[in-house]
Each structure stands twice: as C-alpha cells, then as structure tokens.
MMTF fields as JSON, N, C-alpha, C and O atoms, coordinates in Angstrom:
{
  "mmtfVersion": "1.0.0",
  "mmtfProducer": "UNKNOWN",
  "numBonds": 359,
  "numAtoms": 360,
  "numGroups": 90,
  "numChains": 1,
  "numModels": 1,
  "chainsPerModel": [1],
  "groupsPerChain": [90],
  "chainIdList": ["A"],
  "bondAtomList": [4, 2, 8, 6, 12, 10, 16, 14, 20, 18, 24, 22, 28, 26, 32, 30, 36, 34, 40, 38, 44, 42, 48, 46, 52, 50, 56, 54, 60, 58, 64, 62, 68, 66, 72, 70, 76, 74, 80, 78, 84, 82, 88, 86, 92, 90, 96, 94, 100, 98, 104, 102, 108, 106, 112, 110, 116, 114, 120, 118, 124, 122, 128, 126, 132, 130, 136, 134, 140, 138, 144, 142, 148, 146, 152, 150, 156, 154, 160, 158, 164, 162, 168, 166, 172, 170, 176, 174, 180, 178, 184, 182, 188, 186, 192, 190, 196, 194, 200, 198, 204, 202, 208, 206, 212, 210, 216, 214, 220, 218, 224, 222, 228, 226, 232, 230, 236, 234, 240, 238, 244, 242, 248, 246, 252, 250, 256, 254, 260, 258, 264, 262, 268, 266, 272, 270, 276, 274, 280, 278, 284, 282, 288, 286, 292, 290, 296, 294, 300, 298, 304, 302, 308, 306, 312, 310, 316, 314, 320, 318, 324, 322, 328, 326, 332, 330, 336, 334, 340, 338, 344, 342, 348, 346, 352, 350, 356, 354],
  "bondOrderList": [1, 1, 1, 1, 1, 1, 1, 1, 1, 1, 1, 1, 1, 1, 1, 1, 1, 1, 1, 1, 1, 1, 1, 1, 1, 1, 1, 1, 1, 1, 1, 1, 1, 1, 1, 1, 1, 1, 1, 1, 1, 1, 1, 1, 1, 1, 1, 1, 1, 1, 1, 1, 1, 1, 1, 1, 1, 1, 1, 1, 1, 1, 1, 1, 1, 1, 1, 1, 1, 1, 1, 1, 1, 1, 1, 1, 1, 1, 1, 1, 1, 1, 1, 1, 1, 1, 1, 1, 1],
  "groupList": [{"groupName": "UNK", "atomNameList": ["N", "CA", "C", "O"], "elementList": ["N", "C", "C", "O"], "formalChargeList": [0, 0, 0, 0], "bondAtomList": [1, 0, 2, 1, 3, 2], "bondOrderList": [1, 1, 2], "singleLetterCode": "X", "chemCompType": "L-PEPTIDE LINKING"}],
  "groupTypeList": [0, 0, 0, 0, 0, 0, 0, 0, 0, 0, 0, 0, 0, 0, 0, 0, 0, 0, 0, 0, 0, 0, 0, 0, 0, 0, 0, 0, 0, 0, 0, 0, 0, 0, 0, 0, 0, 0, 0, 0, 0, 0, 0, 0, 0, 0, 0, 0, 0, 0, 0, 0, 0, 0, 0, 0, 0, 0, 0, 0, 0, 0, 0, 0, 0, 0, 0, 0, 0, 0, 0, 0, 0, 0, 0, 0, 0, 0, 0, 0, 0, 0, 0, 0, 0, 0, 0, 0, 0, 0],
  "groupIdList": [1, 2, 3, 4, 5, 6, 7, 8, 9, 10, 11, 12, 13, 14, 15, 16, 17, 18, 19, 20, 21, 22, 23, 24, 25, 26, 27, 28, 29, 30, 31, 32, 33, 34, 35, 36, 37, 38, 39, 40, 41, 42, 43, 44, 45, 46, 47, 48, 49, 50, 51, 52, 53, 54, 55, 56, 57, 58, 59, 60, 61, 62, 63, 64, 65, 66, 67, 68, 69, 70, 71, 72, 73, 74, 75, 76, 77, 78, 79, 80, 81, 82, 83, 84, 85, 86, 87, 88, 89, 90],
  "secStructList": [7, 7, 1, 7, 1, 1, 7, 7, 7, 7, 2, 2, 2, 2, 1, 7, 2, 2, 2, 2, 2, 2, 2, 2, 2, 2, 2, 7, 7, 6, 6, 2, 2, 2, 2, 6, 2, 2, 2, 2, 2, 2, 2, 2, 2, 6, 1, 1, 1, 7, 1, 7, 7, 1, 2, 2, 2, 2, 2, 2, 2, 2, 2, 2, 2, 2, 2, 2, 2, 2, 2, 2, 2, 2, 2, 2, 6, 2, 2, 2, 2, 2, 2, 2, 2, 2, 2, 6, 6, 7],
  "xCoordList": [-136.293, -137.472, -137.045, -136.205, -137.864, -137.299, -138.046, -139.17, -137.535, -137.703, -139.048, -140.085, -138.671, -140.213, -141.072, -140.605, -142.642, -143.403, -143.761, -143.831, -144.019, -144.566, -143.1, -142.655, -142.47, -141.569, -141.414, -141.477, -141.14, -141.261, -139.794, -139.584, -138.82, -137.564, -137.714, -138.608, -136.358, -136.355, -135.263, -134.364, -135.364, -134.619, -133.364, -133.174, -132.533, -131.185, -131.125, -129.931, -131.751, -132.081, -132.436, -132.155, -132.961, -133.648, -131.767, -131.371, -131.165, -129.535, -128.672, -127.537, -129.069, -127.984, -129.199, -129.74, -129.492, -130.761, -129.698, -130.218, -128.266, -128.038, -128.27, -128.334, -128.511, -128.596, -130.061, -130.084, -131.122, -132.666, -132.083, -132.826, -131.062, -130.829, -130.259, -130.508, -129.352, -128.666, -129.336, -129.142, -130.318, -131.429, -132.146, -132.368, -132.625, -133.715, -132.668, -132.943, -131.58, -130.969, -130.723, -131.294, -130.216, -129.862, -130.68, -130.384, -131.759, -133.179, -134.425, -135.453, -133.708, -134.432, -133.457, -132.295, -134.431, -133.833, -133.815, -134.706, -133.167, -133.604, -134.898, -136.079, -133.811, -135.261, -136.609, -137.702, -136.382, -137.657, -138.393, -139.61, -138.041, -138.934, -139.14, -139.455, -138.875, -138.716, -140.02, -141.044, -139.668, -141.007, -142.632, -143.786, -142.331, -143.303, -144.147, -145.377, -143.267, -143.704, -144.505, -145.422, -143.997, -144.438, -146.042, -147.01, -146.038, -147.643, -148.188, -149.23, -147.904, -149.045, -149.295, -150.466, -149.043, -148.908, -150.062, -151.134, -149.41, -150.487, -151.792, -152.667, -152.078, -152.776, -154.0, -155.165, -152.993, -154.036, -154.505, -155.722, -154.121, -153.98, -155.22, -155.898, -155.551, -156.059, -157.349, -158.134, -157.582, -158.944, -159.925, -159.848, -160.794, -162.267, -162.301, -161.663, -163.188, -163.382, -162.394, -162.615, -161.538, -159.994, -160.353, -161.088, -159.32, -159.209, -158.258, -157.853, -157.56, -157.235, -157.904, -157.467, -158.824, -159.645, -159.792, -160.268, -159.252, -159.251, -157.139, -156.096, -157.492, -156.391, -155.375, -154.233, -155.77, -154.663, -154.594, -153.528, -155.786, -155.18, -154.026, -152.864, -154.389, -153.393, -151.998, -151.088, -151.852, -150.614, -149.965, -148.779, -150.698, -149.713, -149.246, -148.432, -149.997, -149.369, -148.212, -147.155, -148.225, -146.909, -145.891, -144.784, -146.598, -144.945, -144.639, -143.707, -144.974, -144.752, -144.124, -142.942, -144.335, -143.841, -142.96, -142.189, -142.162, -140.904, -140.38, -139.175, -140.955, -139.716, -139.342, -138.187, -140.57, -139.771, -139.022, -138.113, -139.048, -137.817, -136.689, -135.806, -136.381, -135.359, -134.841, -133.634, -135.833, -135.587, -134.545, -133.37, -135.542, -134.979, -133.404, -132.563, -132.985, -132.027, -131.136, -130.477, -131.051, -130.237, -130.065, -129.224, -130.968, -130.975, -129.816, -128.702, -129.985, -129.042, -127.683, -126.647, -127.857, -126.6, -125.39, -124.192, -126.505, -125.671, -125.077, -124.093, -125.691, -125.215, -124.698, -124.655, -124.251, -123.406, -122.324, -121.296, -122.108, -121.144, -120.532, -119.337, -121.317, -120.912, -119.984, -118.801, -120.982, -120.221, -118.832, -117.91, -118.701, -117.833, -116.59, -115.586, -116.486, -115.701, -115.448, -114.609, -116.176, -115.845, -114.914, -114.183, -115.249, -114.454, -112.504, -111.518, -113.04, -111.543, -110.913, -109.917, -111.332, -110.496, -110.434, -110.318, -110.502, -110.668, -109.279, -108.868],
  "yCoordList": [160.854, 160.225, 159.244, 158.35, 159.612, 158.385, 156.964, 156.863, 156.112, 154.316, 154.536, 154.384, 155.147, 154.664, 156.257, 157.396, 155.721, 156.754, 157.61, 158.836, 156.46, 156.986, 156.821, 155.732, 157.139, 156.963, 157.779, 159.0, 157.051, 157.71, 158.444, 159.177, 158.15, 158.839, 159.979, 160.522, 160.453, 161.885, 162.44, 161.679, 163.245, 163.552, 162.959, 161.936, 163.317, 162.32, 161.226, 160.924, 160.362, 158.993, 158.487, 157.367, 159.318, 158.929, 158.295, 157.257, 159.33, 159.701, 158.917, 158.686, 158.481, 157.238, 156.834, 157.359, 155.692, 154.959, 154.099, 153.519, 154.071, 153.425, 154.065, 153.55, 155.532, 156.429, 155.979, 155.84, 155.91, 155.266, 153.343, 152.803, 152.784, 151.389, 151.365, 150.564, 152.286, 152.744, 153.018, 152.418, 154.324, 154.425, 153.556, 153.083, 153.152, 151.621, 150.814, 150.853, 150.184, 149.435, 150.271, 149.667, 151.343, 151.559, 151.932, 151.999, 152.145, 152.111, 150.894, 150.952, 149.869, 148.653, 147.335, 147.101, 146.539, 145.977, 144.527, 143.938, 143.733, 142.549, 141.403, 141.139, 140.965, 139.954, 140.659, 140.148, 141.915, 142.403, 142.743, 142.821, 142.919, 143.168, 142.216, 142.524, 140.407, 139.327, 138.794, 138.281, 139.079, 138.817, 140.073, 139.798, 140.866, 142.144, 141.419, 141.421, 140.799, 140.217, 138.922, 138.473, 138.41, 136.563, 137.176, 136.428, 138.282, 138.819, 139.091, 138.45, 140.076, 140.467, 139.484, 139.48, 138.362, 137.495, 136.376, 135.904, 136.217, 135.145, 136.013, 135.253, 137.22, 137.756, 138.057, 138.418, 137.693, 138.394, 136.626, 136.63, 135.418, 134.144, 133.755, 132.78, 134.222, 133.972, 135.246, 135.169, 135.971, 136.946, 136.4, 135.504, 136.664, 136.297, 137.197, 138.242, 136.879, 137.634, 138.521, 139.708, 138.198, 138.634, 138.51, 137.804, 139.72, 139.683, 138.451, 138.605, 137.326, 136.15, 134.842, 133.844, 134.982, 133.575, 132.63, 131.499, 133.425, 132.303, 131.773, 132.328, 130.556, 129.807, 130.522, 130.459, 131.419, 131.879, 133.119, 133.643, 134.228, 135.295, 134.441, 134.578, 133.483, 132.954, 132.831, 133.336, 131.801, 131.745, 132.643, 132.711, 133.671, 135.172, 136.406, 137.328, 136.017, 136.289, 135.589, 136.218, 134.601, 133.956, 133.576, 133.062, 133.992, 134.46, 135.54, 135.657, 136.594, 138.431, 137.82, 137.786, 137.144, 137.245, 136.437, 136.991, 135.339, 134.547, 135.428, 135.591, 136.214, 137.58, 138.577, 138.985, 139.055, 139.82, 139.474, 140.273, 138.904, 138.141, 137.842, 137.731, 137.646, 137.533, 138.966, 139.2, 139.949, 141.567, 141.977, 142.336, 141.743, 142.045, 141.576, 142.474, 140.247, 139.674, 140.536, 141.449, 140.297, 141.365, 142.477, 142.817, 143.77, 145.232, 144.581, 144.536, 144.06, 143.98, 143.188, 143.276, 142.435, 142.123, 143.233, 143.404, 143.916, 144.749, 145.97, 146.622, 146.102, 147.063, 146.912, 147.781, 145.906, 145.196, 145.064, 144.903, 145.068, 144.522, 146.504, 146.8, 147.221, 148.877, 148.593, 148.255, 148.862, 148.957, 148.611, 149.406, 147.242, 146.682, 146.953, 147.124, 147.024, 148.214, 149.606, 150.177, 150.289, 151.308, 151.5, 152.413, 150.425, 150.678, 150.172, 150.445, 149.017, 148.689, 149.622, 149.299, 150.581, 151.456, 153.125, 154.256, 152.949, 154.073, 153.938, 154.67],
  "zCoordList": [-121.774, -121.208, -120.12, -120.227, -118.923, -118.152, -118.13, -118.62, -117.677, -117.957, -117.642, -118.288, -115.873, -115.603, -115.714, -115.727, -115.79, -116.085, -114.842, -114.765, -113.674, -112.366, -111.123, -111.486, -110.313, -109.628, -108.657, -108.8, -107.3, -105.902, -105.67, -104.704, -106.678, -106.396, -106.819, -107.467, -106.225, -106.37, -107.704, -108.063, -108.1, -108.965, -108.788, -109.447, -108.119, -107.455, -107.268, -107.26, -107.096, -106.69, -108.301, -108.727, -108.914, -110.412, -110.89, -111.419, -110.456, -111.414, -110.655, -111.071, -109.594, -108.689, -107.901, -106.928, -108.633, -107.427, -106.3, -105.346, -106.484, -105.024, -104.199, -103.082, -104.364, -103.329, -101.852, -100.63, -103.111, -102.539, -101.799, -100.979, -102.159, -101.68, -100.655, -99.754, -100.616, -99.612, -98.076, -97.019, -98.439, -97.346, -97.262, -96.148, -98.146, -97.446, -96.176, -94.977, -96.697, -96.021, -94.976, -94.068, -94.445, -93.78, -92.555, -91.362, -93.201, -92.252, -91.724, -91.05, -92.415, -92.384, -91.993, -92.325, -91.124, -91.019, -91.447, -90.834, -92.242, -93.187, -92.465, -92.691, -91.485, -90.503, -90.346, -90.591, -89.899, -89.806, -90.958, -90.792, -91.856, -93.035, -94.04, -95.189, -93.418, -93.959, -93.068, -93.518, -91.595, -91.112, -91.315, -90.986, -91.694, -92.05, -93.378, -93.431, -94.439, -95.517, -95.229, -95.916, -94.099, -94.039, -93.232, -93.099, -92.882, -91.855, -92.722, -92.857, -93.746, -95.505, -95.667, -95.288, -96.026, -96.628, -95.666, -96.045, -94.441, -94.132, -93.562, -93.148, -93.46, -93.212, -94.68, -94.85, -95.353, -97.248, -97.126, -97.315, -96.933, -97.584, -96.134, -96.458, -94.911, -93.79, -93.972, -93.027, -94.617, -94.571, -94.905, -95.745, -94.514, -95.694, -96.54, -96.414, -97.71, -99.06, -99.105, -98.869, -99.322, -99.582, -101.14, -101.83, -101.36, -103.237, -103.171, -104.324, -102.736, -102.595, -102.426, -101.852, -102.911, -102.747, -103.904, -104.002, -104.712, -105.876, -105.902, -105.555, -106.471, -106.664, -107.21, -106.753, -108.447, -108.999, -108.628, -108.954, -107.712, -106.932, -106.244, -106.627, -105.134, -104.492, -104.769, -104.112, -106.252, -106.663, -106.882, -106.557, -107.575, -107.876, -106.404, -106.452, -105.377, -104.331, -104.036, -103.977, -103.874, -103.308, -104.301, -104.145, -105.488, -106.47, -106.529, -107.324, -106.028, -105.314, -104.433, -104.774, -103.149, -102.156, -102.407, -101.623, -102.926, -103.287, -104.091, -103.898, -105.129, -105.737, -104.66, -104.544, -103.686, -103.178, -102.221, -102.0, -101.804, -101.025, -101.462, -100.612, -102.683, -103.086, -103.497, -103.559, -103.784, -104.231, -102.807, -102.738, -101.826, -100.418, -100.363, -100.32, -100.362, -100.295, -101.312, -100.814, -102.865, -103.224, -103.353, -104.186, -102.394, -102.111, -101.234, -101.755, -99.911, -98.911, -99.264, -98.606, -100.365, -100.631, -101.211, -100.988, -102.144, -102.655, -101.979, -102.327, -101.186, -100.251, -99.249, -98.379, -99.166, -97.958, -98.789, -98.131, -100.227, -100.985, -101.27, -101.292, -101.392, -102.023, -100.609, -100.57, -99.373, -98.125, -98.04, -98.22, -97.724, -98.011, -98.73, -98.039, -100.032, -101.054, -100.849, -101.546, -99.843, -99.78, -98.275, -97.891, -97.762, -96.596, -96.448, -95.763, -97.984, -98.074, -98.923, -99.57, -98.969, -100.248, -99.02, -99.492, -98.069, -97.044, -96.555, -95.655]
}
C-alpha cells in the first residue's frame, strides 16, 4: 500500500522521489519561486471576499506560506547537497 492515497508521481518517482526533487530544482528557480509565493500570498491577503478574510483563514495562510518556504529551502538544499556528492565522487 502506498503512504499516500492520491499522488502526482509517477511510478518511478513513487520508488525514488529524489528523482521528482531533482526535476523541480532543476527547472526552477529558488528566487523566483520565493517571489511567485510572496504574489499568492499578498494577492490572497489583498482580494476582497477572499476565502481569507477571517483572522484565522489569515493565520493559516501565512503558516503555509512560512512552511513552504522553508519546504522550498530544503528541496534546494538537498539537492544542491546530492549534487554536490555526486560530483565529488566523479
């Protein structure tokens, strides 16, 4: 049984998800998808009748967006770190 029930990976990616970390990073680029997040964000917190208008919609947005930011930070760490290792062992 797998962990998760619903999942955008692919069979391969299921069996080595660095594989899926790998391509993200390598197709993305950190600043830019640090500023992509800070636009959701003040754009959901700046709408009218936004499903954000209450205090604690609010708060639970911007504790998504302080996790994922830090999600972001260690995808790219870690794959700056595989990188890294693989090039000193080349």
């Amino acid at each position: 049984m797998h962990l998760l029930q619903h999942t955008h990976l692919s069979e391969t990616e299921q069996q080595n998800p660095q594989l899926a970390l790998s391509r993200f990073c390598n197709r993305n680029d950190l600043p830019h998808l640090r500023h992509q997040l800070w636009a959701w964000l003040r754009e959901s917190l700046s709408a009218d009748n936004s499903s954000y208008d209450s205090a604690p919609a609010r708060d639970e947005l911007l504790h998504t967006f302080e996790e994922l930011n830090r999600l972001l930070d260690a995808v790219f760490l870690l794959h700056n770190m595989e990188t890294t290792q693989l090039l000193n062992t080349a």
